[in-house]
N, CA, C and O of each residue as an XYZ file, in Angstrom:
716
protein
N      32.328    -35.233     86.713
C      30.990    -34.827     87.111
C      30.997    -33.383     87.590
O      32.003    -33.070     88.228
N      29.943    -32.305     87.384
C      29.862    -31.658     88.125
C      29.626    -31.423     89.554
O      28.935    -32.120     90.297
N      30.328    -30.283     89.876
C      30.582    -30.344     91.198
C      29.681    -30.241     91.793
O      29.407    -31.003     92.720
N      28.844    -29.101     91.363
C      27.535    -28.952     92.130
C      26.632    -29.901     92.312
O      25.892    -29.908     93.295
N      26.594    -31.072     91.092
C      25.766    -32.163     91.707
C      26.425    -33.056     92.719
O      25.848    -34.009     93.244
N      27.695    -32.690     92.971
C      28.867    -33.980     93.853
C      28.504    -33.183     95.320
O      28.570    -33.833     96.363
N      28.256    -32.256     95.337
C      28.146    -31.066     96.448
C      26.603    -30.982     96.990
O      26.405    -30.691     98.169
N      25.503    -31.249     96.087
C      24.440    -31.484     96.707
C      23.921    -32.444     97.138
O      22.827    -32.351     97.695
N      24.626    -33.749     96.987
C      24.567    -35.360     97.658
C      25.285    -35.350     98.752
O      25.392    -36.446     99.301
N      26.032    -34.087     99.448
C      26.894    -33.904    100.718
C      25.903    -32.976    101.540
O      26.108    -33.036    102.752
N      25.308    -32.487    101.314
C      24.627    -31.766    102.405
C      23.583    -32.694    102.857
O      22.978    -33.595    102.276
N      23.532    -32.181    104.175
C      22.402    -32.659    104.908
C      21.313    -32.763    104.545
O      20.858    -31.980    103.711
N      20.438    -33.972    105.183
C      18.953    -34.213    104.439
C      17.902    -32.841    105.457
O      18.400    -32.347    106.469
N      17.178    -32.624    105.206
C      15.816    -31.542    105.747
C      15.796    -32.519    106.964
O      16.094    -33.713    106.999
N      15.293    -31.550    108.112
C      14.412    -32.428    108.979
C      12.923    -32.466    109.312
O      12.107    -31.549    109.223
N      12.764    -33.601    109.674
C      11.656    -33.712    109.650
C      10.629    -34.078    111.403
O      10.615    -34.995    112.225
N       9.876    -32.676    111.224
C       9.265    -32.918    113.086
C       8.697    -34.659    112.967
O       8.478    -35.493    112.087
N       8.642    -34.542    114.437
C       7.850    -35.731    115.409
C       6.663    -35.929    114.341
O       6.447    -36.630    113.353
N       6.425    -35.562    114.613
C       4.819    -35.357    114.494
C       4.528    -35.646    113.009
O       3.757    -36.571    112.750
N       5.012    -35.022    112.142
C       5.444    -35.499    110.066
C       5.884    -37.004    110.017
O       5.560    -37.725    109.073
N       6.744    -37.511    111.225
C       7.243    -38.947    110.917
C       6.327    -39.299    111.211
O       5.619    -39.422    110.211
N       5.557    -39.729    112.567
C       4.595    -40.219    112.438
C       3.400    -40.405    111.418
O       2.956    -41.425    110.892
N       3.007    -38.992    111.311
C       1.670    -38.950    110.299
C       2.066    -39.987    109.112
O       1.419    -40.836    108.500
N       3.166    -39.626    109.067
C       3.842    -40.394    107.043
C       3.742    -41.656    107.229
O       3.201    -42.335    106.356
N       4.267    -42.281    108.466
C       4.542    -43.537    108.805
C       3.359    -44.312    109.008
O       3.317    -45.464    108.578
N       1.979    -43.591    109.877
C       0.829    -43.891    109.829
C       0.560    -43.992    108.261
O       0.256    -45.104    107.830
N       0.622    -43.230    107.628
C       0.348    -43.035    106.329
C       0.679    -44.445    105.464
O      -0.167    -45.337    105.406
N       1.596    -44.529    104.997
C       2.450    -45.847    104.556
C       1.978    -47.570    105.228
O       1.811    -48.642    104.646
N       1.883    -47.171    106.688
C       1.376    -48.373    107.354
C      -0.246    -48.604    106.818
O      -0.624    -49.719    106.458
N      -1.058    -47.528    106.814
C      -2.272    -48.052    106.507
C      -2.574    -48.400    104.773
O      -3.434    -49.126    104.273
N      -1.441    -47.523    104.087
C      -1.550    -47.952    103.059
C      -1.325    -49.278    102.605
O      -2.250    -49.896    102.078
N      -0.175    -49.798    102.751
C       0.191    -51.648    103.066
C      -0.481    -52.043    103.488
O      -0.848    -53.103    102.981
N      -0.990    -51.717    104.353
C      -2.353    -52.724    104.813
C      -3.637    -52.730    103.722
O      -4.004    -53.791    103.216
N      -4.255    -51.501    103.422
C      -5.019    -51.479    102.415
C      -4.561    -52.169    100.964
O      -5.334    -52.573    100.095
N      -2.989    -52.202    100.924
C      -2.917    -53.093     99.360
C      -2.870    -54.444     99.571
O      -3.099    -55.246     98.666
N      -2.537    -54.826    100.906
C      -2.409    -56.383    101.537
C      -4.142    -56.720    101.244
O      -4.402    -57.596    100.420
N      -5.219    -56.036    101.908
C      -5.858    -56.476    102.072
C      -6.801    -56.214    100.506
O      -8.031    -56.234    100.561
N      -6.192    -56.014     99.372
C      -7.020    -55.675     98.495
C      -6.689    -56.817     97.313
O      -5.651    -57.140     96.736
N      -8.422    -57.381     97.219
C      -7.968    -58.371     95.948
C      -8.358    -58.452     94.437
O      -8.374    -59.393     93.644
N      -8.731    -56.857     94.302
C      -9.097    -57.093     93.211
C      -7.506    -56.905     92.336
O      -7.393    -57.487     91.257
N      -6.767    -56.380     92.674
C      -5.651    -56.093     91.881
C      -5.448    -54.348     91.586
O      -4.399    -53.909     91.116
N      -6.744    -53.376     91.981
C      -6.441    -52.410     91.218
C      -6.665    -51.085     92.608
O      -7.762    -50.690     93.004
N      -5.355    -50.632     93.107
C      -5.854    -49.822     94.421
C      -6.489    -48.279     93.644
O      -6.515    -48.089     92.428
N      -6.919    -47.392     94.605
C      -6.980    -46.372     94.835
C      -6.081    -45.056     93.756
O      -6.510    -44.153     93.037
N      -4.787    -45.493     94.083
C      -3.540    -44.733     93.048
C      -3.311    -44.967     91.744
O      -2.853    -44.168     90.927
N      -3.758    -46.471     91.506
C      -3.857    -47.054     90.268
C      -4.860    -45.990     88.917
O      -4.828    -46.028     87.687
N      -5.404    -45.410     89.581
C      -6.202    -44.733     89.083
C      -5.575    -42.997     87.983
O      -5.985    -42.407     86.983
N      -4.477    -42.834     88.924
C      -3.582    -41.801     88.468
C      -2.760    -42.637     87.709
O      -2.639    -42.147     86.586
N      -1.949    -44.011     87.864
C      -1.286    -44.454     87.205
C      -1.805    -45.188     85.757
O      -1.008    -45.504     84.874
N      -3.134    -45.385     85.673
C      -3.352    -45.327     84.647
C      -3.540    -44.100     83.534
O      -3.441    -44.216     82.313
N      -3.769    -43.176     84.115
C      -3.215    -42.123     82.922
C      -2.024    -41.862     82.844
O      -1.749    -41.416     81.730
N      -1.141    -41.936     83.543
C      -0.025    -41.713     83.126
C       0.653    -42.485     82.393
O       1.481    -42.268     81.509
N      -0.034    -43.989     83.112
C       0.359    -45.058     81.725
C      -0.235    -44.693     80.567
O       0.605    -44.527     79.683
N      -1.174    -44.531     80.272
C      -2.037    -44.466     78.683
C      -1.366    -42.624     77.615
O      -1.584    -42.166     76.494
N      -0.406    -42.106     79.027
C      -0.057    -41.102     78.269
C       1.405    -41.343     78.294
O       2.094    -40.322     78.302
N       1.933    -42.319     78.306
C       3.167    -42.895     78.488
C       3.345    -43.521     76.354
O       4.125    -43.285     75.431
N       2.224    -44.263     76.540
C       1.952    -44.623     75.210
C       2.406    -43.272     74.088
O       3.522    -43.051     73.617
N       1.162    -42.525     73.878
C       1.482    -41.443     73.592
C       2.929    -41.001     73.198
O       3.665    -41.048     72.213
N       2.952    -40.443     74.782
C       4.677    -40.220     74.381
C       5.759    -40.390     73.267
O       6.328    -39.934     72.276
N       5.584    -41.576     74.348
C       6.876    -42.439     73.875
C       6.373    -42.689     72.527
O       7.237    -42.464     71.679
N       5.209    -43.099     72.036
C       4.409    -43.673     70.235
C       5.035    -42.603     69.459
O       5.199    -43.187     68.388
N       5.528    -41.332     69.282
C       6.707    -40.298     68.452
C       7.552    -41.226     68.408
O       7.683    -41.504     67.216
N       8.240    -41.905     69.060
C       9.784    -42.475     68.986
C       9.624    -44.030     68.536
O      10.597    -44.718     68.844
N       8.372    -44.833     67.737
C       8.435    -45.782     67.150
C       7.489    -46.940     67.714
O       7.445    -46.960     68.944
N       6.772    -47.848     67.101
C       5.888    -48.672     67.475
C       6.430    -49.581     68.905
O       5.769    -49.959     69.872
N       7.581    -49.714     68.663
C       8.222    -50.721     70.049
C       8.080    -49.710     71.472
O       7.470    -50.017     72.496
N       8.695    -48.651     71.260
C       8.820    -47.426     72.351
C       7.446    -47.361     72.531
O       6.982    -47.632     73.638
N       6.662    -47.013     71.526
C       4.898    -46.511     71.979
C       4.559    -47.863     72.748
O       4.391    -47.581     73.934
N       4.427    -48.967     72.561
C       4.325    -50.015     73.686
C       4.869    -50.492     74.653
O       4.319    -51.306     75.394
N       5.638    -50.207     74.749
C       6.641    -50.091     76.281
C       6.044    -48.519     76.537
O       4.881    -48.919     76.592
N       5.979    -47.845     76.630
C       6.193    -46.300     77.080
C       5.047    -46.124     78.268
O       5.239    -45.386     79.234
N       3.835    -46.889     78.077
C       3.094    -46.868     79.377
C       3.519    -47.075     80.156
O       3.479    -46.220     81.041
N       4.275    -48.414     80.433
C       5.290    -48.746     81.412
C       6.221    -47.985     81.961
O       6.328    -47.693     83.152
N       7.115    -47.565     80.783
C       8.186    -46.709     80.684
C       7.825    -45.631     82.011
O       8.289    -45.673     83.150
N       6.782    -44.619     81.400
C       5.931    -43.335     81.967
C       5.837    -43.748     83.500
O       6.453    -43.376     84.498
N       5.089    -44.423     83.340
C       4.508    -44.883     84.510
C       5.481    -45.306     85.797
O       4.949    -45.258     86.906
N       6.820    -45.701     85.716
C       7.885    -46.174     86.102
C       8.820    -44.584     86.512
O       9.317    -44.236     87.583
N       8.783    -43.946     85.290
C       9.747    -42.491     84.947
C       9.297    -41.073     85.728
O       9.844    -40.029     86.088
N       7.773    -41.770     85.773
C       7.018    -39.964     86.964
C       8.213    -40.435     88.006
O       9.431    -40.417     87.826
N       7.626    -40.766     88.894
C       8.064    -40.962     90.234
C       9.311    -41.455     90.283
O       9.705    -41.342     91.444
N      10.141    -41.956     89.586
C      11.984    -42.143     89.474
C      12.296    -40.676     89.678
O      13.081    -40.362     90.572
N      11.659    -39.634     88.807
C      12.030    -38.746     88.431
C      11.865    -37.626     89.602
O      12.799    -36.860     89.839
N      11.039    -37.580     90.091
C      10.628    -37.034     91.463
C      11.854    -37.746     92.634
O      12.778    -37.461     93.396
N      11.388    -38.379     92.321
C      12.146    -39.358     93.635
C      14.137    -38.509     93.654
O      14.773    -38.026     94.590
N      14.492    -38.689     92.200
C      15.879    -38.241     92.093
C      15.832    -36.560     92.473
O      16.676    -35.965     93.145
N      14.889    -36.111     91.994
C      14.594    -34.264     92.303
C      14.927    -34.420     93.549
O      16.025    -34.015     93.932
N      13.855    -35.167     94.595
C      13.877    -34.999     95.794
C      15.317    -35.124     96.786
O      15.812    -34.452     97.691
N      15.678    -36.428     96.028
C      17.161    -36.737     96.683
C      17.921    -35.378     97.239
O      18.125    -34.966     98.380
N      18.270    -34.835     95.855
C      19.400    -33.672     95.523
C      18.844    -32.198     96.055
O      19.681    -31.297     96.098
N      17.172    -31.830     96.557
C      16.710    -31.405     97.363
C      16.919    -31.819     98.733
O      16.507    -30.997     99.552
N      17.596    -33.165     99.347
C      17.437    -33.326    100.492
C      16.512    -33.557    101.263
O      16.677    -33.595    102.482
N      15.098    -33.797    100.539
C      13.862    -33.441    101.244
C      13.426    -34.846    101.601
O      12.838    -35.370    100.655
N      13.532    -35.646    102.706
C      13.306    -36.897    103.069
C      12.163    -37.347    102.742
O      12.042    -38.369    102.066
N      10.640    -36.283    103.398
C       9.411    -37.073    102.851
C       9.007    -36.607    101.603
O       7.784    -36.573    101.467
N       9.860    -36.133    100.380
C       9.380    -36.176     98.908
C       9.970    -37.015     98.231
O       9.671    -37.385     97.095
N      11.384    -37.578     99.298
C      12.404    -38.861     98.388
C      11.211    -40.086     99.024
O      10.742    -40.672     98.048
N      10.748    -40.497    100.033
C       9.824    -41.303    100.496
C       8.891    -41.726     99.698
O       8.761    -42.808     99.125
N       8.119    -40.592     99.706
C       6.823    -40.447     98.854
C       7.192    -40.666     97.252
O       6.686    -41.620     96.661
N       7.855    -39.991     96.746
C       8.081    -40.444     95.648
C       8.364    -42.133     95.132
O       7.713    -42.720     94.267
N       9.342    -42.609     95.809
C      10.080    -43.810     95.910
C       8.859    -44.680     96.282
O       8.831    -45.705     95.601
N       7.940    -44.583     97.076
C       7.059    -45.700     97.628
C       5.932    -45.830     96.674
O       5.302    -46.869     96.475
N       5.740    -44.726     96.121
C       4.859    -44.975     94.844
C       5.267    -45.406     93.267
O       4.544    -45.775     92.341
N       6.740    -45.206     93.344
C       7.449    -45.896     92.246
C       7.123    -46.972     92.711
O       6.063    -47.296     92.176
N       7.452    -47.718     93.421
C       7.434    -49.285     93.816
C       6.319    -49.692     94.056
O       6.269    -50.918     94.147
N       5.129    -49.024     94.239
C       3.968    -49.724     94.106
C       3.185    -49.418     92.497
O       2.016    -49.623     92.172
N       3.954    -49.041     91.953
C       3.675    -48.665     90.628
C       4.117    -50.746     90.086
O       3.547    -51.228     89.107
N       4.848    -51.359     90.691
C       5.092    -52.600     90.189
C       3.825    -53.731     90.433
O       3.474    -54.657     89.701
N       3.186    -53.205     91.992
C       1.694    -54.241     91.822
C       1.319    -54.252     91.139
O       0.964    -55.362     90.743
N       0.986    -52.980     90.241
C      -0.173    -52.563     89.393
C       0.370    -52.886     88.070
O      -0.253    -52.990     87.014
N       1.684    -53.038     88.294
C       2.074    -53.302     86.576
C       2.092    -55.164     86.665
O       2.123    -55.746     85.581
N       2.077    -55.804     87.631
C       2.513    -56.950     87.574
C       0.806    -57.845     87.743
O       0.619    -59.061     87.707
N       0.091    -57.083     87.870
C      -1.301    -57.707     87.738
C      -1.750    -57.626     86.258
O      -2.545    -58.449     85.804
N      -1.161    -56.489     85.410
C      -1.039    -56.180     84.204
C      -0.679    -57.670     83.097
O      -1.303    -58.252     82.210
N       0.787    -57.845     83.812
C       1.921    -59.000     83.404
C       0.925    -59.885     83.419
O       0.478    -60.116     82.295
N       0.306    -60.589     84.493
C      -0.191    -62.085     85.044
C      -1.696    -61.885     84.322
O      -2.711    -62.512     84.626
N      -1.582    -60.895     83.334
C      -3.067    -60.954     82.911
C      -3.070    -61.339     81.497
O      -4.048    -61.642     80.815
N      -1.560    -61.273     81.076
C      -0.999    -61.637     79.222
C      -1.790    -62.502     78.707
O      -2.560    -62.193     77.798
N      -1.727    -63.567     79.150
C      -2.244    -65.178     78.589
C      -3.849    -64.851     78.623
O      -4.526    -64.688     77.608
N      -4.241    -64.797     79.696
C      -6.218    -64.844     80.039
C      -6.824    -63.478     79.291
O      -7.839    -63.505     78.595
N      -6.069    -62.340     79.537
C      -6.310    -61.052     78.772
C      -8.256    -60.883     79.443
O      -9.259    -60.647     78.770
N      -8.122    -61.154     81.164
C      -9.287    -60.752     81.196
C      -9.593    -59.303     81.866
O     -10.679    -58.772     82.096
N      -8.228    -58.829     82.109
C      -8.673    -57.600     82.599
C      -9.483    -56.161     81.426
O      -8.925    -55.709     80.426
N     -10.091    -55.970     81.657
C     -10.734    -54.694     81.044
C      -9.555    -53.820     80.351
O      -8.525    -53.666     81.007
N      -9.645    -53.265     79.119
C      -8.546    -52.742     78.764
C      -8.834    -51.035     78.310
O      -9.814    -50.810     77.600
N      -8.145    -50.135     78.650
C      -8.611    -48.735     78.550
C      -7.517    -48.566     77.305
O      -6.552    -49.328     77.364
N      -7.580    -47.547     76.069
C      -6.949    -46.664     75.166
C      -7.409    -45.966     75.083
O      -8.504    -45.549     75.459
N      -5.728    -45.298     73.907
C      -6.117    -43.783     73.883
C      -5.870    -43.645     72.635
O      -4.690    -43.812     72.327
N      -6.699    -43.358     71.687
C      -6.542    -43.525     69.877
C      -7.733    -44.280     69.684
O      -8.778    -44.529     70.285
N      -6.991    -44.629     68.280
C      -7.598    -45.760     68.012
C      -7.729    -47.372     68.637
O      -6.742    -48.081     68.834
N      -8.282    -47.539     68.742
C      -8.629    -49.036     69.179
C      -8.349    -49.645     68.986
O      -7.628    -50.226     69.797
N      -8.542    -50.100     67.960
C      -7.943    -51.083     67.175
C      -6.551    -51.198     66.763
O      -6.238    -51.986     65.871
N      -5.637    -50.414     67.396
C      -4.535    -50.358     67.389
C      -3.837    -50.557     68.664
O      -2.654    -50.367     68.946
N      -5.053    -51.081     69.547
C      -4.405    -51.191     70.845
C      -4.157    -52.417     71.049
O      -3.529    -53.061     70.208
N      -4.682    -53.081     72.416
C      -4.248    -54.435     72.916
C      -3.590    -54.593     73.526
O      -2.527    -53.978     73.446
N      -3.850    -55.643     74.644
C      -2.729    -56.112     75.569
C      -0.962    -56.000     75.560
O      -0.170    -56.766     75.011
N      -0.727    -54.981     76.230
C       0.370    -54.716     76.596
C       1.576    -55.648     76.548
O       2.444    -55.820     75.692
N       1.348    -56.200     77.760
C       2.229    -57.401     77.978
C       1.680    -58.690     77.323
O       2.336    -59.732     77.328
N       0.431    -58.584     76.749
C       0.842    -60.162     75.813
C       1.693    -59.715     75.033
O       2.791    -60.271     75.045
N       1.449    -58.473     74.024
C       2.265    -58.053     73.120
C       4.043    -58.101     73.223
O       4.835    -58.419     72.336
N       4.260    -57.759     74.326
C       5.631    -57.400     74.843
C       6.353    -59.114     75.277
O       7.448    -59.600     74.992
N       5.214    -59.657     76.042
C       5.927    -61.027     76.285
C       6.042    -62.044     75.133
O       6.728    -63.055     75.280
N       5.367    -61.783     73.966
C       5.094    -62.643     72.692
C       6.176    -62.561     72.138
O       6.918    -63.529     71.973
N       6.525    -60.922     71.621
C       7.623    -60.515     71.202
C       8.988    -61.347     71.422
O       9.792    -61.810     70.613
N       8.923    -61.361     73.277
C      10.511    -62.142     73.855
C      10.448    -63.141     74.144
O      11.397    -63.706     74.687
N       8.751    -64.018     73.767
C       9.361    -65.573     73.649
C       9.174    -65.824     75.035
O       9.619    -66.761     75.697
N       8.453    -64.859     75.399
C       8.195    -65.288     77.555
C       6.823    -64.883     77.695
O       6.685    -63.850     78.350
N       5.781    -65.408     77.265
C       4.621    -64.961     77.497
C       4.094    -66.426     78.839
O       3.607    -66.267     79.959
N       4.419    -67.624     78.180
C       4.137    -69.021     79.128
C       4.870    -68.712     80.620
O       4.514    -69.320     81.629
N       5.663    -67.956     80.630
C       5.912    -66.965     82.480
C       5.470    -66.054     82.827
O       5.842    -65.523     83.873
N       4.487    -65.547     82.037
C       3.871    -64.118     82.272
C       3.602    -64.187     84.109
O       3.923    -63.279     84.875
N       3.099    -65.185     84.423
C       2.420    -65.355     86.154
C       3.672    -65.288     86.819
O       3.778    -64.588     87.826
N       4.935    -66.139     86.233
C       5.802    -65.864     86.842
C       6.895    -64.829     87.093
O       7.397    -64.704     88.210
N       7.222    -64.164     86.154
C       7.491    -62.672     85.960
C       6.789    -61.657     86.882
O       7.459    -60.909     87.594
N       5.157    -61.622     86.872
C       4.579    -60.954     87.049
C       4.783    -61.119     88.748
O       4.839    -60.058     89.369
N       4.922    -62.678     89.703
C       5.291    -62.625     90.701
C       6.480    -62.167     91.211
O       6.544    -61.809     92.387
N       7.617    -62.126     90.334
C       8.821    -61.919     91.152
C       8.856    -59.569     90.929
O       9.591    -58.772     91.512
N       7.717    -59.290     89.861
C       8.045    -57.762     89.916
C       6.884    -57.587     91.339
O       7.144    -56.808     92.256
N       5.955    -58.211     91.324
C       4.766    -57.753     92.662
C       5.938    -57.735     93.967
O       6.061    -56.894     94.857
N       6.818    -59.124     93.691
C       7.806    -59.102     95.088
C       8.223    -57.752     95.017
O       7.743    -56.854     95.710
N       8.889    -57.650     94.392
C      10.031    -56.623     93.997
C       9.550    -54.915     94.524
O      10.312    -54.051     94.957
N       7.994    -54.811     94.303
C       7.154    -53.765     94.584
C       6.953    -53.703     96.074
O       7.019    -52.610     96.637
N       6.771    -54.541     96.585
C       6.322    -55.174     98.067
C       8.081    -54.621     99.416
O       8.315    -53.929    100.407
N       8.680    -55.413     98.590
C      10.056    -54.933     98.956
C      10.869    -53.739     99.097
O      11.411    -53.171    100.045
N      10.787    -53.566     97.989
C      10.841    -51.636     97.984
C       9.753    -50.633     98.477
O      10.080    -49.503     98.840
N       8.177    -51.146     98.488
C       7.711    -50.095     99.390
C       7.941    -50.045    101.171
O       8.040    -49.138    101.998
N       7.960    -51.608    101.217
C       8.816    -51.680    103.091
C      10.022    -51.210    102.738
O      10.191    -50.366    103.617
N      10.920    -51.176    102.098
C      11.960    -50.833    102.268
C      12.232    -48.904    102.329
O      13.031    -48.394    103.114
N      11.506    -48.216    101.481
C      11.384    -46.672    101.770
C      10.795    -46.786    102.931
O      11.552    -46.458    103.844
N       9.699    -47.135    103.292
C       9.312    -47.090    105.037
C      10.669    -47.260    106.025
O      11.207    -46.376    106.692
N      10.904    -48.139    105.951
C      12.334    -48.648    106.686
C      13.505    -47.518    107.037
O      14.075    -47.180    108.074
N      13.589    -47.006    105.296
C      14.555    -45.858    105.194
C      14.128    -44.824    105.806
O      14.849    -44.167    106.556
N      12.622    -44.486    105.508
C      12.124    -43.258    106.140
C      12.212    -43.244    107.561
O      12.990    -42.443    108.080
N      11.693    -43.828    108.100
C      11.614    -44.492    109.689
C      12.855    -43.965    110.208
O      12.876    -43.102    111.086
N      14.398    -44.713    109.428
C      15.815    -44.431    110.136
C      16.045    -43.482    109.705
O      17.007    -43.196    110.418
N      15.919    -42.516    108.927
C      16.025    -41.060    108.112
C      15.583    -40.287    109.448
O      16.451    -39.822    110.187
N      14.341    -40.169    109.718
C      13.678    -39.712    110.634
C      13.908    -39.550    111.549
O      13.818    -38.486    112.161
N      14.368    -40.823    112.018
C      14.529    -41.221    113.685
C      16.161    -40.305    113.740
O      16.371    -39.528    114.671
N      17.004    -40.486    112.855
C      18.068    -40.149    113.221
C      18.438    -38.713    113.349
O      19.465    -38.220    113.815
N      17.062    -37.973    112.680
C      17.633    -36.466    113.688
C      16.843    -36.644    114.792
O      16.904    -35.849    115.729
């Protein structure tokens, strides 16, 4: 490996004032609460993540009909991984946070997606033609022969989202606290 990337996972993280932990932490707390308390399935952010999903398609649709249908996902999953790793190797605690907590709530929004395969009643947005579109994950779960778990799939990634956004809080919190 290069050194310089072995050398920038050794330096110290940024610090971060009183006053930034809090705000962030307020931040994060009211957000969990606002996705706890929200039932339609589709928050506030969802709103950015759907273009990035529908330009995920796109994308990835150069590299073959299977890739162009996964690639919303893909995209949508790959912003904020991708940030999130920048941030790391920057050291910068609340852009590894921020990044990371919106990757993982990027899984509500994909897993209301999932639990929608079978009923296909959610409203569906494209970008093209139309008629070349269609349900995502029926498509994807049909394919692997797992569409009759779609609800259940779709529960264990919502966990999975839920988990990892307390869990960057958690990190951030002891990140914080410890300078």
């Amino acid at each position: 490996m290069d050194l310089d990337f072995l050398a920038a996972l050794e330096e110290e993280w940024k610090g971060v004032s009183k006053a930034e932990s809090i705000g962030w932490l307020a931040f994060y707390g009211l957000f969990l609460v606002y996705a706890l308390a929200n039932k339609s399935g589709f928050l506030l952010i969802d709103h950015v993540n759907l273009i990035v999903h529908e330009g995920g398609h796109l994308l990835f649709g150069w590299l073959g009909r299977t890739l162009g249908l996964w690639g919303g996902t893909l995209l949508e999953l790959l912003v904020p991984l991708a940030l999130a790793c920048y941030f790391v190797f920057q050291r910068h605690p609340t852009g590894t946070a921020f990044s990371s907590f919106f990757f993982f709530e990027n899984f509500l929004y994909i897993s209301v997606y999932m639990a929608d395969a079978r009923s296909q009643g959610l409203p569906l947005v494209t970008v093209g033609d139309a008629s070349q579109g269609g349900h995502d994950w029926f498509n994807i779960f049909s394919s692997l022969g797992l569409l009759r778990y779609d609800t259940k799939i779709a529960g264990v990634v919502r966990l999975l989202g839920w988990l990892g956004m307390i869990g960057t809080v958690v990190w951030f919190a002891r990140r914080t606290r410890a300078r």
